[in-house]
C-alpha positions in Angstrom: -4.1 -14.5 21.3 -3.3 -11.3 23.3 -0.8 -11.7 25.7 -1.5 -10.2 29.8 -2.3 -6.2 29.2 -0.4 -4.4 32.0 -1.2 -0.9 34.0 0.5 1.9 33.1 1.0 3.8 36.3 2.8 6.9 37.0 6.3 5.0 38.3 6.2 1.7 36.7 4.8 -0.8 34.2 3.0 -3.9 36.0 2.2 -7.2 33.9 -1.6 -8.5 35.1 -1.7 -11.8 34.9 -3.5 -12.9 31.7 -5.8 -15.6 33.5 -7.7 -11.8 34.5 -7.8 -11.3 30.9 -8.4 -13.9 28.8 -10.0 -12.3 26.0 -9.2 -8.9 25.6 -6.9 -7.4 23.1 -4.3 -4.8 24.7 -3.8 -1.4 22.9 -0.5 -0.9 23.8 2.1 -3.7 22.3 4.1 -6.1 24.2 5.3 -5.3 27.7 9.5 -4.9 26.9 8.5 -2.9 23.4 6.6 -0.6 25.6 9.4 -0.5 28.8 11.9 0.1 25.6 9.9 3.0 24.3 8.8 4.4 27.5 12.9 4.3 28.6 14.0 6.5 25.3 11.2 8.5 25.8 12.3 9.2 29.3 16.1 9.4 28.2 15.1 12.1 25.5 13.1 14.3 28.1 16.0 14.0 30.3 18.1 15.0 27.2 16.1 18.0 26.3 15.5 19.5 29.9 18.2 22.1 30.1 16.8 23.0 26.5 13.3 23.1 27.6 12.1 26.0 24.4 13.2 23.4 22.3 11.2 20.7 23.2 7.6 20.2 22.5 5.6 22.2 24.9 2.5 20.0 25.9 0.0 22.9 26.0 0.8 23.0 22.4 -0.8 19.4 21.0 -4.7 20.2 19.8 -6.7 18.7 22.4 -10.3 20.1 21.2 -11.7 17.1 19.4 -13.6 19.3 17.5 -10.9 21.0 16.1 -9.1 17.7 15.4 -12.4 16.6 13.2 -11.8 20.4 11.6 -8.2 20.4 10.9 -8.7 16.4 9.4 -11.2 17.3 6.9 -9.6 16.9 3.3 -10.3 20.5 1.8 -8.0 23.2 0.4 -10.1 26.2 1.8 -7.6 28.4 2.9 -9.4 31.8 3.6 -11.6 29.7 6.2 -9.1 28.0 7.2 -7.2 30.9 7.7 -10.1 32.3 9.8 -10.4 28.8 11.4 -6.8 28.9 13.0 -6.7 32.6 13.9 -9.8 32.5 16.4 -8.4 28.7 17.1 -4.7 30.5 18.1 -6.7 32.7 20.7 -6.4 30.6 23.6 -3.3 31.7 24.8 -3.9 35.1 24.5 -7.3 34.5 26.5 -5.6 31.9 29.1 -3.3 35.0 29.7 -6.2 37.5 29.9 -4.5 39.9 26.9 -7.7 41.1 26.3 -6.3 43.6 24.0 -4.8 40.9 21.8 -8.0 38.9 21.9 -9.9 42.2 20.5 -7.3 43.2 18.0 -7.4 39.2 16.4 -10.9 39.7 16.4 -11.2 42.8 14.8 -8.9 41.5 12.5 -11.0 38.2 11.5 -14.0 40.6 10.8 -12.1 42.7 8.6 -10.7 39.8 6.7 -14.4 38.2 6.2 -15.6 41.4 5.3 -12.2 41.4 2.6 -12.5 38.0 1.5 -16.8 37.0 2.0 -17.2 36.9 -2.6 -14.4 34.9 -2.6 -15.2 32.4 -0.5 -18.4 32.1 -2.0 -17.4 31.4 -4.6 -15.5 28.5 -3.8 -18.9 26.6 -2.7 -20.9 24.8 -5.1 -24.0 26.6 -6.6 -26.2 24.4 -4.8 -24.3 25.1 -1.5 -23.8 28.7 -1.9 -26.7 29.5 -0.2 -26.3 27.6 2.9 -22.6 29.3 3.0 -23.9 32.7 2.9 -26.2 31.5 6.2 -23.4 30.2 7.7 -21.0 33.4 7.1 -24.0 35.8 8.3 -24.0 33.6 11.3 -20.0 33.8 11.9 -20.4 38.0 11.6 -22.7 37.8 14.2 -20.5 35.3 16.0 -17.1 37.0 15.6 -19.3 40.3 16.8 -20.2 38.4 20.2 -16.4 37.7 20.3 -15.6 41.5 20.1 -18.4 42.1 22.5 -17.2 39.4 24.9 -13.5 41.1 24.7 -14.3 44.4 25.0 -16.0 43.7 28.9 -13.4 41.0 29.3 -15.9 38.1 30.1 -13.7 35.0 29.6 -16.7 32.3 29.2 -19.0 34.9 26.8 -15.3 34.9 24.4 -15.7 31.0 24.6 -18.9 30.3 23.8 -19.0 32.9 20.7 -15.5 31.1 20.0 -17.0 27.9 19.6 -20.0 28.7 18.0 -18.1 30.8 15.3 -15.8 28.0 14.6 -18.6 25.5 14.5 -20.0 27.3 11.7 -16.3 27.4 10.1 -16.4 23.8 10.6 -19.7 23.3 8.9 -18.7 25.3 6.1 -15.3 23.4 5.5 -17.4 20.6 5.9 -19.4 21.8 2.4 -16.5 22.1 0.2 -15.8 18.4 0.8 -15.6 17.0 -2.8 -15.3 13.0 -3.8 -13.5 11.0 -1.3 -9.9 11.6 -1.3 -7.9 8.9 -1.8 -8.4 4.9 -3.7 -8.9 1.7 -0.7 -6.3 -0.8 -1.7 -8.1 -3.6 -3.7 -6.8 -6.5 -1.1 -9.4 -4.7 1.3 -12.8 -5.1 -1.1 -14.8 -7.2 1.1 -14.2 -4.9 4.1 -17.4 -1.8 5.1 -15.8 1.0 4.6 -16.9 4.4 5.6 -16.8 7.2 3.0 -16.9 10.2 4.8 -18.0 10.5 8.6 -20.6 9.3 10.8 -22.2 10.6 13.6 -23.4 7.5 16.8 -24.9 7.4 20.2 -23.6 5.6 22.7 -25.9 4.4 25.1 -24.2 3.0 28.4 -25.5 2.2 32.0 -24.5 5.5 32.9 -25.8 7.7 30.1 -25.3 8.9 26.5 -22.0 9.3 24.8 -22.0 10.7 20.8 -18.9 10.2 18.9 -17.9 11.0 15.5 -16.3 8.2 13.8 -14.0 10.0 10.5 -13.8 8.0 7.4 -11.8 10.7 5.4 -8.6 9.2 7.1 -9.7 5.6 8.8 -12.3 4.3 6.1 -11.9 1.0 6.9 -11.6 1.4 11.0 -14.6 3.9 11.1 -16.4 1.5 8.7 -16.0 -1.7 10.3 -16.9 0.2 13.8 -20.3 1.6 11.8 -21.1 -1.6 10.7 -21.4 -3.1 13.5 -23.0 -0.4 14.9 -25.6 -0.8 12.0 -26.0 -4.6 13.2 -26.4 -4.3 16.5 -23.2 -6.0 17.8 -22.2 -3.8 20.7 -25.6 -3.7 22.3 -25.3 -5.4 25.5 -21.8 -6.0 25.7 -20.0 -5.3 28.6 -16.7 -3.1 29.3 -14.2 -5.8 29.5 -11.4 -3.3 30.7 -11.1 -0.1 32.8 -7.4 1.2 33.3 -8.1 5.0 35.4 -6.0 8.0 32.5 -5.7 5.0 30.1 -8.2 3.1 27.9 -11.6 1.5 28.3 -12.5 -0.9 26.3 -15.5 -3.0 24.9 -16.7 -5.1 21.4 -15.7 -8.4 22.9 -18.4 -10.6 21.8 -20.0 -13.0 24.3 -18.5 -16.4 23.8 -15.4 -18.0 22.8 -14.9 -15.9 19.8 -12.5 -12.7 20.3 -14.3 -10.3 17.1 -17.0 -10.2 14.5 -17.8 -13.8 12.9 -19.5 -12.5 9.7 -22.0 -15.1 9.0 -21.6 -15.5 5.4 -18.5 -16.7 5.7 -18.0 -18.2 8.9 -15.0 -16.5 9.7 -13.7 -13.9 12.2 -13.6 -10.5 9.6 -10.4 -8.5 10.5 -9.1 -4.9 9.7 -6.2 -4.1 9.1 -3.9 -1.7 11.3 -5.0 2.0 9.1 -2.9 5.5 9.9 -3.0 8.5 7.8 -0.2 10.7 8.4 -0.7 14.4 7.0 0.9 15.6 3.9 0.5 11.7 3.1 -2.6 10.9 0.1 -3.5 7.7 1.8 -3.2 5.8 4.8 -0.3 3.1 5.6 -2.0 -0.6 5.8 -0.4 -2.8 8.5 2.9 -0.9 9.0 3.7 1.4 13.1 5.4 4.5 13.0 8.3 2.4 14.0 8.3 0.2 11.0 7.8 3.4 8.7 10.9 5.2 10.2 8.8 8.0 11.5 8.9 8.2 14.9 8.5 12.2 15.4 4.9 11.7 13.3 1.7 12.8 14.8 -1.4 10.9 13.0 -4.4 13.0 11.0 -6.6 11.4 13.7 -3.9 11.5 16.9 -4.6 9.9 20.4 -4.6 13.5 22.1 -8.0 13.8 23.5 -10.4 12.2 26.3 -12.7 10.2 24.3 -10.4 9.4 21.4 -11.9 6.1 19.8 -9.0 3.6 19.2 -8.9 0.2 17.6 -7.8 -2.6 19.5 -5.6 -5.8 17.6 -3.2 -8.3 19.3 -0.1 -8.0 20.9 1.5 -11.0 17.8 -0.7 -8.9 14.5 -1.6 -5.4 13.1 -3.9 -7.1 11.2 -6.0 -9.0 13.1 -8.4 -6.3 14.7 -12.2 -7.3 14.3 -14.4 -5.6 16.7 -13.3 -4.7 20.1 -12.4 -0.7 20.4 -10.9 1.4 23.3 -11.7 4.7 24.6 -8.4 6.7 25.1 -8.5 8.5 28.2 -6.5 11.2 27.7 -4.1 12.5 31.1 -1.9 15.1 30.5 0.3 14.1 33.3 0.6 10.5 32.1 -0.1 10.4 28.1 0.6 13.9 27.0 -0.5 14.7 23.6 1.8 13.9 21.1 3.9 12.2 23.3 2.2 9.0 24.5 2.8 5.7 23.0 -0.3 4.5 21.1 0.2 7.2 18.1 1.6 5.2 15.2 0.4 1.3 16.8 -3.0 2.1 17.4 -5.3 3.2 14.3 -7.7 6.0 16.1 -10.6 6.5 14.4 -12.7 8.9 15.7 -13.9 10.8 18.9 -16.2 11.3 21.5 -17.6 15.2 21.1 -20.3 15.1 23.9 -20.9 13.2 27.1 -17.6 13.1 28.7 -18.8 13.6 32.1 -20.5 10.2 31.4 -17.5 8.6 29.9 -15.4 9.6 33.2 -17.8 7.4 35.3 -17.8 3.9 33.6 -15.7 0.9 34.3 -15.7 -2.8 34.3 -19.2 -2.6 36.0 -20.9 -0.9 32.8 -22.1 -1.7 29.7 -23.1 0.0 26.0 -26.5 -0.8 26.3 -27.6 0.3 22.5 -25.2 2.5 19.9 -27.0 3.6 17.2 -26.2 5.7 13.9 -27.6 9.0 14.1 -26.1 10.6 11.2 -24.2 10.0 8.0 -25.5 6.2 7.6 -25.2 6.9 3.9 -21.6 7.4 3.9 -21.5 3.3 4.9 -20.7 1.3 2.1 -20.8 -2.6 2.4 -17.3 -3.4 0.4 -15.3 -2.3 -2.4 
């Protein structure tokens, strides 16, 4: 069904012939779409160079999967978000070493808690208000590390208070999360579709990987993926493809099919292509960046990460997807964050948040030996 994936290497794009790869399905669209868009891409670069503050400065894409997950969850919380993105927009200040800066935004953050702590409150449910309070004690003793941390100028004590602080913003934003935002198109009843997020270990040859698969913006991706996660389906299978700053990829069931037969109907279950695009209330069904007009668009859930969790289909469908899924590997060099070409054709749908040392060692060789749901099994609903 796929045609012959091809490398993407740093000064050109080589076909493999598909004999090598029989089965799998490439998560990049046919070879002269891709030559096309990497040539305008180059072109526009080129165009842009003398320009160069104009253009999109790389460092500037969120490449934290954590704060992706943060940023993507559907709440209107804008004091904690407000906190959220202040310690968030640190990093330059502390890449720089203006340690001045970093204690004057802290300072700042403290005093706006301290200005603003009823009124968030108050935004929480009664039965959560509680747990909120816990969680903004622990982000004044957080944001006080921070200060701490600036005052002697020790870089990694500032990052580790930094994370922990907006892990506890996270969790709180992650409270105020009300019914699911948005109505599944009816065509898509019979699909799993997951209704919020779930949480799954990875086993492999080489170790543990946990990922966060996000439902709030691919229900239907994240809920096929947890489905067969629930049935076992990827335990035991193989990595079928291993392309070094690219992908690697798995979920291509032993046999001649090429996705998930579902047994009560004989038939091969396919999802459809799913990408949310912010300020958007739902996602786009079946339809690229390219066919929407919107080729400047960066996704809720972009490919801008090591570890991004992408969803494989055929070089000739959007729609056909079933089971097999890619890791992005994210290289600045070579796929830079908001400028690669799987945004918009590729429905992402999640991301790795721990064991990345293990994901850089796999290949061809290795193989998921068990993935398991750890958290938020609930939020898996079997159809419409």
């Amino acid at each position: 069904m796929a045609q012959g994936p091809f490398r993407l290497a740093p000064s050109r794009l080589a076909p493999f012939p598909q004999v090598l790869w029989p089965k799998v399905f490439w998560p990049a669209g046919s070879v002269v779409r891709i030559c096309r868009g990497a040539l305008a891409l180059l072109l526009s670069l080129l165009l842009l160079a003398p320009a160069a503050s104009a253009a999109l400065p790389e460092g500037n894409a969120v490449k934290d999967p954590a704060a992706i997950l943060r940023n993507a969850l559907p709440v209107d919380a804008p004091r904690l978000q407000d906190l959220q993105h202040r310690l968030e927009d640190t990093s330059d200040d502390l890449r720089a070493k203006r340690w001045t800066a970093l204690a004057n935004t802290v300072r700042r953050s403290q005093s706006l808690l301290s200005s603003t702590r009823n009124g968030i409150l108050a935004d929480f449910q009664p039965a959560d208000q509680e747990r909120a309070a816990g969680l903004l004690d622990n982000l004044e003793s957080q944001l006080q590390e921070m200060a701490a941390a600036a005052g002697s100028q020790q870089r990694d004590g500032f990052l580790d208070a930094r994370r922990s602080a907006l892990a506890s913003l996270g969790e709180a934003e992650a409270l105020l999360v009300g019914d699911f935002p948005f109505a599944i198109p009816a065509e898509f009843d019979g699909l799993p579709r997951l209704l919020g997020r779930a949480t799954v270990r990875i086993s492999t040859t080489k170790g543990d990987l946990t990922a966060v698969a996000d439902g709030y913006n691919a229900p239907l991706t994240a809920g096929a993926f947890v489905d067969l996660v629930q049935r076992g389906f990827y335990d035991g299978l193989p990595f079928v493809r291993a392309e070094d700053f690219y992908v690697l990829q798995t979920g291509d069931p032993k046999g001649p099919d090429q996705g998930y037969v579902d047994p009560r109907t004989g038939q091969e279950r396919t999802v459809p292509l799913e990408i949310r695009v912010p300020g958007e209330a739902a996602p786009f069904y079946n339809q690229t960046f390219e066919d929407l007009g919107r080729y400047k668009a960066t996704p809720m859930l972009p490919f801008a990460t090591f570890g991004t969790l992408g969803w494989a289909h055929s070089d000739e469908r959007l729609d056909d997807g079933s089971s097999q899924f890619f890791f992005f590997l994210y290289e600045p060099e070579l796929t830079p964050a908001g400028l690669n070409l799987v945004d918009g054709r590729y429905a992402a749908f999640g991301y790795v948040v721990d064991g990345f040392d293990v994901l850089g060692e796999l290949g061809v060789d290795d193989a998921i030996v068990k993935a398991t749901v750890i958290d938020g099994a609930d939020n898996l609903k079997p159809h419409g």
